[in-house]
C-alpha positions as a Python dict, from the first residue, in 0.01 Angstrom:
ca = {
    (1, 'X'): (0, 0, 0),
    (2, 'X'): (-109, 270, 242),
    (3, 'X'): (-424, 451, 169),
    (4, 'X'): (-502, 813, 65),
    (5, 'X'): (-701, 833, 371),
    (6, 'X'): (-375, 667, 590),
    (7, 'X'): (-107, 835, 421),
    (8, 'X'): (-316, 1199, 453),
    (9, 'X'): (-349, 1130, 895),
    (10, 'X'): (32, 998, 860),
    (11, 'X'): (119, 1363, 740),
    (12, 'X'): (-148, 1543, 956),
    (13, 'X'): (37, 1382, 1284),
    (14, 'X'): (411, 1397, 1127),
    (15, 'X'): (371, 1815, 1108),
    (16, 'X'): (208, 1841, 1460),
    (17, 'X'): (506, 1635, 1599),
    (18, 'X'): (743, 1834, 1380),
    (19, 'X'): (518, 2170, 1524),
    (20, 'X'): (517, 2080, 1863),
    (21, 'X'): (880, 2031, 1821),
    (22, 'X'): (945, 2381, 1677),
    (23, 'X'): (718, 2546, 1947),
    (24, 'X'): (944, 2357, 2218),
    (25, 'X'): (1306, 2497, 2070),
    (26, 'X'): (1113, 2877, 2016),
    (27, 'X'): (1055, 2857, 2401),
    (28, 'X'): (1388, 2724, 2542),
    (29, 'X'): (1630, 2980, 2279),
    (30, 'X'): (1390, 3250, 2421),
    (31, 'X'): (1366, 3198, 2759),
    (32, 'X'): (1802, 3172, 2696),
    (33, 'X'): (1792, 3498, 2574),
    (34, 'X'): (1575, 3633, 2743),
    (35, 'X'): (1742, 3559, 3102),
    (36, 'X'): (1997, 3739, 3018),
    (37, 'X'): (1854, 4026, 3168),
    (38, 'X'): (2000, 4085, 3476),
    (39, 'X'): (1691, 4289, 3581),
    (40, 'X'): (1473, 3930, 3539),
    (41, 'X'): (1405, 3760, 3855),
    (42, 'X'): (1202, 3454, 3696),
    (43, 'X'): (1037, 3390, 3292),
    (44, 'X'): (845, 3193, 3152),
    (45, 'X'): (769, 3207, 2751),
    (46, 'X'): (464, 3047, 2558),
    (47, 'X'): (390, 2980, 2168),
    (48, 'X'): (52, 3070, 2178),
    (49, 'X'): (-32, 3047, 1807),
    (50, 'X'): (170, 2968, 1475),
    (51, 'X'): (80, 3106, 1127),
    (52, 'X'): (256, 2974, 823),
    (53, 'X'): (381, 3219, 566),
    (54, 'X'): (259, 3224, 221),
    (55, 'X'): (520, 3422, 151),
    (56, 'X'): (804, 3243, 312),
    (57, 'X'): (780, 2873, 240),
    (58, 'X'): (867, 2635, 531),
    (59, 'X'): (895, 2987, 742),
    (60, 'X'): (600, 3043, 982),
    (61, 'X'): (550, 3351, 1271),
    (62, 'X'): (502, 3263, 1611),
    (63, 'X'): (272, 3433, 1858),
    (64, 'X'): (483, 3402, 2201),
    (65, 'X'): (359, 3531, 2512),
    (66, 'X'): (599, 3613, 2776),
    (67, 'X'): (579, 3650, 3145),
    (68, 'X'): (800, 3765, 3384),
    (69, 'X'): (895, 3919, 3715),
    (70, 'X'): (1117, 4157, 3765),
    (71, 'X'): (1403, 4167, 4078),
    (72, 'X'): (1328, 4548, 4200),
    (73, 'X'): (956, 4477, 4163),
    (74, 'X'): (897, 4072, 4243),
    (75, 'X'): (509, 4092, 4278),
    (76, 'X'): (432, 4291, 3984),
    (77, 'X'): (370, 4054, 3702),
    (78, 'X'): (509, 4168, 3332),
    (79, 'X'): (270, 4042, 3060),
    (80, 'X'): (373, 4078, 2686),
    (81, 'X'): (277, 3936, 2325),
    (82, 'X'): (511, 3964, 2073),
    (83, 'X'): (576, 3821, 1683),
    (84, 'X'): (902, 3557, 1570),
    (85, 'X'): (973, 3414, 1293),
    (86, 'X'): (1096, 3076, 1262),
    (87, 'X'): (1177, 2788, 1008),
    (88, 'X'): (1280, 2555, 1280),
    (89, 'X'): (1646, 2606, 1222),
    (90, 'X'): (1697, 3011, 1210),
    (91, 'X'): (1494, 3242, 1365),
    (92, 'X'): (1429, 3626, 1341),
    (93, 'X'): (1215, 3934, 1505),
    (94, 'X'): (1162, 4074, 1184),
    (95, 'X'): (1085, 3959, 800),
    (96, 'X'): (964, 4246, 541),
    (97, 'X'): (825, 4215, 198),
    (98, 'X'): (1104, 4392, -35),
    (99, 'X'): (805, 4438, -290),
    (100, 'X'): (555, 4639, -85),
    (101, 'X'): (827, 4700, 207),
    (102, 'X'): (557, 4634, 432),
    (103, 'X'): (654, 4383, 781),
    (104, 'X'): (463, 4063, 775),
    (105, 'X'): (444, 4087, 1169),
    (106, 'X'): (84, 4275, 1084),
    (107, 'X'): (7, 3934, 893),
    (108, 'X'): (76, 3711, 1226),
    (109, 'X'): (-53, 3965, 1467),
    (110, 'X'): (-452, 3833, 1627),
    (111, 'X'): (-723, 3962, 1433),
    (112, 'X'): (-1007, 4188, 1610),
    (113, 'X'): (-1306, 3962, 1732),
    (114, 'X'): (-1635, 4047, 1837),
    (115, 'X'): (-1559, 3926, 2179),
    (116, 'X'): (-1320, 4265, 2216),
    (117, 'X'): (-1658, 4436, 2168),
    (118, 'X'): (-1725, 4542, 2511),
    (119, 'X'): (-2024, 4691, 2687),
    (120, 'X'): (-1808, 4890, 2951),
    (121, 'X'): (-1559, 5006, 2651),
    (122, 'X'): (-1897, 5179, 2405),
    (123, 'X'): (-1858, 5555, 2508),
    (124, 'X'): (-2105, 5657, 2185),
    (125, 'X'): (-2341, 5503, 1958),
    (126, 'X'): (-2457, 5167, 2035),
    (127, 'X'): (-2424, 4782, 1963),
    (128, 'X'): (-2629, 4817, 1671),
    (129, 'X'): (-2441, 5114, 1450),
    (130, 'X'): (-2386, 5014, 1129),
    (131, 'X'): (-1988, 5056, 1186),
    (132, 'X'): (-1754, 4967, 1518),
    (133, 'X'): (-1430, 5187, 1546),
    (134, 'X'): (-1217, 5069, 1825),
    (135, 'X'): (-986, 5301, 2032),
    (136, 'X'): (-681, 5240, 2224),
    (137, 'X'): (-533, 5546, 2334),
    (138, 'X'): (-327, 5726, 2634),
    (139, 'X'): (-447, 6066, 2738),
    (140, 'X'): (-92, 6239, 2739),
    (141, 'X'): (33, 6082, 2428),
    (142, 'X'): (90, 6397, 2196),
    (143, 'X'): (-17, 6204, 1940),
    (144, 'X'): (-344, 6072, 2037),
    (145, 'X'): (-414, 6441, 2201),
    (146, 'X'): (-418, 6550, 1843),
    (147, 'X'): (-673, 6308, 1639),
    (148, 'X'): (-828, 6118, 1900),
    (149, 'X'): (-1077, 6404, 2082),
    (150, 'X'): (-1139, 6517, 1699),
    (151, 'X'): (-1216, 6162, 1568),
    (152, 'X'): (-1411, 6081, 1863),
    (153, 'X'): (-1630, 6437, 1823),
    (154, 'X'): (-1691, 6338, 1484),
    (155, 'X'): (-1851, 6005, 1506),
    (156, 'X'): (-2009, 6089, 1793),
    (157, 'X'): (-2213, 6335, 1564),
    (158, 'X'): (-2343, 6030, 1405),
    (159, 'X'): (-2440, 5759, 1625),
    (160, 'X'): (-2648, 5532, 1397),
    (161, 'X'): (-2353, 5518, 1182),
    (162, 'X'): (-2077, 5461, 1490),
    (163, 'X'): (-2006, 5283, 1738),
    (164, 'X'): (-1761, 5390, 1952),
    (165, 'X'): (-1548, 5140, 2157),
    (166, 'X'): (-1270, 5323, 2385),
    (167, 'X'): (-982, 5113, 2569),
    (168, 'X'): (-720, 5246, 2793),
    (169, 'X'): (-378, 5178, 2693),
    (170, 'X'): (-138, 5378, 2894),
    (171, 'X'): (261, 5412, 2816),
    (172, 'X'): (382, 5400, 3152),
    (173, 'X'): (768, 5403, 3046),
    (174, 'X'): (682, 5759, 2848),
    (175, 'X'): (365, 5858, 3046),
    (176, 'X'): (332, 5712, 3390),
    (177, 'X'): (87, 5985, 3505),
    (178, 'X'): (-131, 5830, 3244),
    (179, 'X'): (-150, 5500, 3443),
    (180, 'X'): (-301, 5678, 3719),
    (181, 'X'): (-557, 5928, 3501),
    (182, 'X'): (-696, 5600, 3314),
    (183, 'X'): (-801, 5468, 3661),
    (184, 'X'): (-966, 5822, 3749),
    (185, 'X'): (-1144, 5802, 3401),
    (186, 'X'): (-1310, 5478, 3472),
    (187, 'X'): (-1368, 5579, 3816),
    (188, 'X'): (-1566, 5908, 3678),
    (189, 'X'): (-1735, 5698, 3407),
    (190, 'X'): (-1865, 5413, 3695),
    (191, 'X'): (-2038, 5758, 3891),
    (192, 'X'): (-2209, 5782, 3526),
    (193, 'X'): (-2017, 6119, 3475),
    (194, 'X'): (-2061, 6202, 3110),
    (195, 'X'): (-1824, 6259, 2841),
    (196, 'X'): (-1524, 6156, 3075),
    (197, 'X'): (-1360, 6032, 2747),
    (198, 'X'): (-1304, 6365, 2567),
    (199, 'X'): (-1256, 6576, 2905),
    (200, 'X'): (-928, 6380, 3012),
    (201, 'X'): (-769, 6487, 2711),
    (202, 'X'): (-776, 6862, 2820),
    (203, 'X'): (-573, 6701, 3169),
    (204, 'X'): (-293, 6983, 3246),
    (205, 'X'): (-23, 6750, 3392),
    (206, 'X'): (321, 6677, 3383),
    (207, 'X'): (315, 6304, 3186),
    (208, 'X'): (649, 6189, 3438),
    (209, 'X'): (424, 6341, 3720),
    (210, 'X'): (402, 6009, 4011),
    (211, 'X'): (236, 6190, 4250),
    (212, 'X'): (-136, 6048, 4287),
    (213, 'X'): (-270, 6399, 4475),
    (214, 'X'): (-150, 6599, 4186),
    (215, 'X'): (-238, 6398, 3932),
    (216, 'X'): (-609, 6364, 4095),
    (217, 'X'): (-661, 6730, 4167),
    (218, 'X'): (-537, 6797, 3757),
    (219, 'X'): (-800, 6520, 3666),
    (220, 'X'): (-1076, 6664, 3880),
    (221, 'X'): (-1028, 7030, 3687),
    (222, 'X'): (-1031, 6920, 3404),
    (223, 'X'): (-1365, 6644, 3400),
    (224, 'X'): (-1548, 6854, 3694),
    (225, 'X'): (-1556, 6554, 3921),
    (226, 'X'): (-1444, 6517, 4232),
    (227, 'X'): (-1309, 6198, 4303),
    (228, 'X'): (-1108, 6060, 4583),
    (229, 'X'): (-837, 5763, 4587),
    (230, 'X'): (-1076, 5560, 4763),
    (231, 'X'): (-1301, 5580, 4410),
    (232, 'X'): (-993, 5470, 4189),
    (233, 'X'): (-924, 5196, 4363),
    (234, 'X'): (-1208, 5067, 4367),
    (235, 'X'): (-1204, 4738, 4272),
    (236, 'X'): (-1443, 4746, 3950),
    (237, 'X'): (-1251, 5028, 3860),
    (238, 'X'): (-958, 4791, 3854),
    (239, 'X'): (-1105, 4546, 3673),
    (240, 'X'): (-1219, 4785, 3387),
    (241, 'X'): (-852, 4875, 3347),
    (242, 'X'): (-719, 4548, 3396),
    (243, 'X'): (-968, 4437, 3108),
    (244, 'X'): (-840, 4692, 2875),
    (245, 'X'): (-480, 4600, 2935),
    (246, 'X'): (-542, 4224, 2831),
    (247, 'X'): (-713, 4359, 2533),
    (248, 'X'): (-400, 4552, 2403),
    (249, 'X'): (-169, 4255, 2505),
    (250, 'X'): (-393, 3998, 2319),
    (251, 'X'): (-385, 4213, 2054),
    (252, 'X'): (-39, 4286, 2045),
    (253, 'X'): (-105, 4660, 2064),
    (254, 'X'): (209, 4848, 2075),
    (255, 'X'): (154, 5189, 2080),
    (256, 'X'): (-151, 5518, 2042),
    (257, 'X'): (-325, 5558, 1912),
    (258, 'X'): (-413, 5297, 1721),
    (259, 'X'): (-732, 5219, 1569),
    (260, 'X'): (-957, 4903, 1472),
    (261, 'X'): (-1244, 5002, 1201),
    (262, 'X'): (-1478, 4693, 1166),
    (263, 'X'): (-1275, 4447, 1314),
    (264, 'X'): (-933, 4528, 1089),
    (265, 'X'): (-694, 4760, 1158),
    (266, 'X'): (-690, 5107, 988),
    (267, 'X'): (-338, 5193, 945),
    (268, 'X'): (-473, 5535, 848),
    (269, 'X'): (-647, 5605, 1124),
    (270, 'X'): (-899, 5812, 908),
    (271, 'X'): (-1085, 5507, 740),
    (272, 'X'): (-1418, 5609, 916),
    (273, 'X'): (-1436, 5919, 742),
    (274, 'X'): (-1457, 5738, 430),
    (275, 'X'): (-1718, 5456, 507),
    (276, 'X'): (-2083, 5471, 451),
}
């Protein structure tokens, strides 16, 4: 008769086979599906994590992290996160609670560590402020141009109480003039030029506008700099940016603005006007 101990590392190694397993028939339907694309040169997809549902017995949500290249831009390498669902047998981009109507992709998605906590991304307050709010906007998005500069005013007011982390997260597809400004910004900010943050938002620029000079001369109105392409290509500048966009992917961050207060998201965005 098989001990407790036995039977218990029996059923340990059974579910990691039977994980493994899953993780392995996630990657191959999705790479399928995914190659589909005729605008995919070459794919590759990962299960990165797997969370079982509480919810949803025998269902669990996969983290998969896909990377591709594209055929009418072969060195530029397309990173992406994203959340499926999966009982081994079916499998689905989407499950919602019918009580709360509320997607349990939020439930799956990476939680906020401190290791997101940056030195280069603290525009105000410091290390030590009794609250971290975490930022990830686009200059141009209409969106973030209305509560981020006003947020940002506001706990800057208060330093002790916030501190202020700011990542880049430009929408090329909607903004691609915003991929360009968020290298100026860092640029401006690695000169030690202050408040670079706020001023970018006050950018007059077409958001489709592709033209670097343009976009440049705009930028350098607007923050009172003036910076050359030799300064945003730079390649610390590059690596600041670079940093924030493997800080949205982790995170699965899919649009601006969206905000982090104390590690969980704030769905509000105006949770830090109600902490202590």
């Amino acid at each position: 008769m098989l001990s407790t101990l036995r039977l218990l590392s029996i059923t340990v190694l059974l579910s990691s086979v039977l994980s493994a397993n899953t993780n392995e028939k996630i990657e191959e339907f999705l790479t399928d599906k995914f190659e589909e694309n005729k605008r995919i040169e070459s794919i590759e997809v990962k299960v990165k994590e797997r969370v079982p549902l509480k919810e949803l017995k025998g269902w669990s949500g996969y983290i998969v992290e896909v990377e591709a290249y594209l055929k009418e831009d072969p060195k530029r390498q397309v990173k992406q996160r994203m959340v499926w669902f999966s009982d081994g047998q079916m499998i689905t981009k989407e499950l919602t609670d019918m009580e709360s109507g509320r997607s349990l992709v939020e439930k799956v998605k990476p939680k906020f560590e401190n290791r997101f906590y940056k030195k280069e991304n603290l525009i105000y307050g410091d290390a030590n402020s009794k609250h971290k709010v975490a930022l990830f906007s686009d200059p141009l998005c209409p969106f973030c141009k209305g509560f981020v500069p006003g947020a940002i005013k506001d706990m800057k007011n208060d330093p002790k109480k916030f501190a202020v982390y700011y990542y880049h997260m430009p929408l090329e597809r909607i903004h691609p003039a915003s991929v360009h400004i968020v290298k100026m910004a860092a640029a401006a900010e690695l000169k030690g030029v202050k408040d670079v943050t706020l001023k970018m938002y006050n950018i007059k620029v077409n958001p489709r506008e592709k033209d670097v000079n343009k976009i440049l001369e705009a930028f350098n109105t607007a923050v009172g700099t003036n910076l050359t392409q030799k300064d945003i290509n730079d390649p610390k500048v590059l690596q600041h940016v670079n940093s924030d966009f493997d800080t949205a992917n982790e995170l699965m961050v899919a649009g601006t603005p969206t905000v982090y207060l104390d590690g969980k998201l704030d769905e509000t965005k105006k949770g830090y006007k109600k902490v202590k």
